[in-house]
C-alpha positions in Angstrom: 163.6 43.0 77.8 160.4 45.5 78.4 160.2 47.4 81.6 158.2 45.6 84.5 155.5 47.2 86.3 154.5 45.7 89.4 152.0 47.7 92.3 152.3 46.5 95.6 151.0 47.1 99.6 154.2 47.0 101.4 154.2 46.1 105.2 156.3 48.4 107.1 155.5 47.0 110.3 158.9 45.8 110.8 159.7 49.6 111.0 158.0 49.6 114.6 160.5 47.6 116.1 163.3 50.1 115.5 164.1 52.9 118.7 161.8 55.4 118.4 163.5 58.0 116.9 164.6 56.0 113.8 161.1 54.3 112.9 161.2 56.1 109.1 164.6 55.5 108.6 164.1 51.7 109.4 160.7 51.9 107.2 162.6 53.7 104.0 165.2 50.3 104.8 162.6 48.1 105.0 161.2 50.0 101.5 164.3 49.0 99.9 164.8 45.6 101.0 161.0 44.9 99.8 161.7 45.8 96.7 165.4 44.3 96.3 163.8 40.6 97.1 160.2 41.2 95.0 161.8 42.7 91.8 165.4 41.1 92.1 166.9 45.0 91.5 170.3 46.1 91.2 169.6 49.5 91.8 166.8 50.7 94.0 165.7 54.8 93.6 162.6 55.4 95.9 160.9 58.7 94.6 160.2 61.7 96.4 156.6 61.5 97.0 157.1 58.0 99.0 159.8 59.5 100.9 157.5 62.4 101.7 154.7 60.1 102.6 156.9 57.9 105.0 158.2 60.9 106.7 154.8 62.9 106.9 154.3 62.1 110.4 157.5 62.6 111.9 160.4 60.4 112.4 158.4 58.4 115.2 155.5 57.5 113.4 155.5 56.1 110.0 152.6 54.6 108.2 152.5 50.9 108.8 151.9 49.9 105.1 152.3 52.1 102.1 150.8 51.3 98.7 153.5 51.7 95.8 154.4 51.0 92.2 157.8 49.2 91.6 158.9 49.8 87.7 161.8 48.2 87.0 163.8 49.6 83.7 166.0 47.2 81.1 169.1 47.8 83.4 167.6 46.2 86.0 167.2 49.3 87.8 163.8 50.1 89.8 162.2 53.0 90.3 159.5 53.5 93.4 156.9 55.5 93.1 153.3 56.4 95.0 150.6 53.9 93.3 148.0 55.6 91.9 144.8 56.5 94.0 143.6 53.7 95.7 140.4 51.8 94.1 138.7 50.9 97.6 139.5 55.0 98.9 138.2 55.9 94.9 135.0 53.8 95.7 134.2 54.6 98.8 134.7 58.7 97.7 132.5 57.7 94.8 130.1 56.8 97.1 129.9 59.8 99.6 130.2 62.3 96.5 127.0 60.3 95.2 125.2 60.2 98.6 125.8 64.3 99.1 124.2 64.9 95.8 121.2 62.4 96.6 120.9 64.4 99.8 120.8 68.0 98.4 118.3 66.8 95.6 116.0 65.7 98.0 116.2 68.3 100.7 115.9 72.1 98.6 117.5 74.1 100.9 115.0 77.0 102.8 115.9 80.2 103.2 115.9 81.5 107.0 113.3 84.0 107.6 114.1 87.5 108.7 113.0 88.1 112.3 111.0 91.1 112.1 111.9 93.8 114.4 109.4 95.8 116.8 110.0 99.4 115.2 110.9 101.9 118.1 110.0 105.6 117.4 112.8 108.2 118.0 110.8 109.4 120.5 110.9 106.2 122.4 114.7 106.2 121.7 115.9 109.3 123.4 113.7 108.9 125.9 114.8 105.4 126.8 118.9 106.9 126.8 117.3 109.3 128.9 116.5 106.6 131.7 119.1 104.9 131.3 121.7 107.4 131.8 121.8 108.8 135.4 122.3 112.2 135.6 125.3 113.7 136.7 126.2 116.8 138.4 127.3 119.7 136.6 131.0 120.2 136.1 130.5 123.6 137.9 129.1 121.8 141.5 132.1 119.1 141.1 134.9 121.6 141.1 133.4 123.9 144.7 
């Protein structure tokens, strides 16, 4: 006997009809008993990175289906791990990457303009503080 590879979409909707605060414990149960009926296993290890996905929002919210790859050694033992990237998501990143680079082909981008700036003579500038600083009365007047 070979090893079997098998990837498949697993519904854990069933998960959703557990109490609330043991949704991804019922969806790593559900997991399991998938993969006990679909690959007739003996053995069932679920690898960390689909535990980490299940339990990546919270206990209350797990996905609803999870994609995975079931591998199932000549002991009859399977091993479940995260399938590889996902060809619709790999498409449609394709596509936006492609999209982006049409865009900035097209479009060169401009350079903003520097504003340019009244210049004020020194002058001007001491005599503006001057105004707007009202005088105050000497130190020596405050104190009598």
């Amino acid at each position: 006997m070979s090893e079997t590879e098998r990837i498949y979409t697993v519904p854990l909707k069933e998960a959703w009809n557990a109490q609330r605060y043991r949704r991804s414990e019922r969806a790593m149960m559900v997991l399991k008993a998938f993969a006990k009926r679909h690959m007739k296993a003996e053995t069932i290890t679920v690898d960390t990175t689909v535990n980490e996905a299940i339990w990546a929002r919270g206990i209350k919210s797990p996905p609803h289906k999870i994609r995975v790859k079931m591998t199932k050694d000549d002991e009859g033992a399977v091993t479940i791990t995260m399938a590889d990237v996902d060809p619709k998501a790999e498409a449609k990143k394709a596509r936006a990457d492609a999209k982006a680079e049409a865009k900035a082909k097209a479009k060169p981008k401009k350079e903003p303009k520097a504003e340019a700036k009244p210049e004020v003579k020194p002058e001007e500038k001491a005599e503006a503080a001057a105004e707007s600083k009202p005088e105050e009365p000497a130190a020596e007047e405050k104190k009598e």
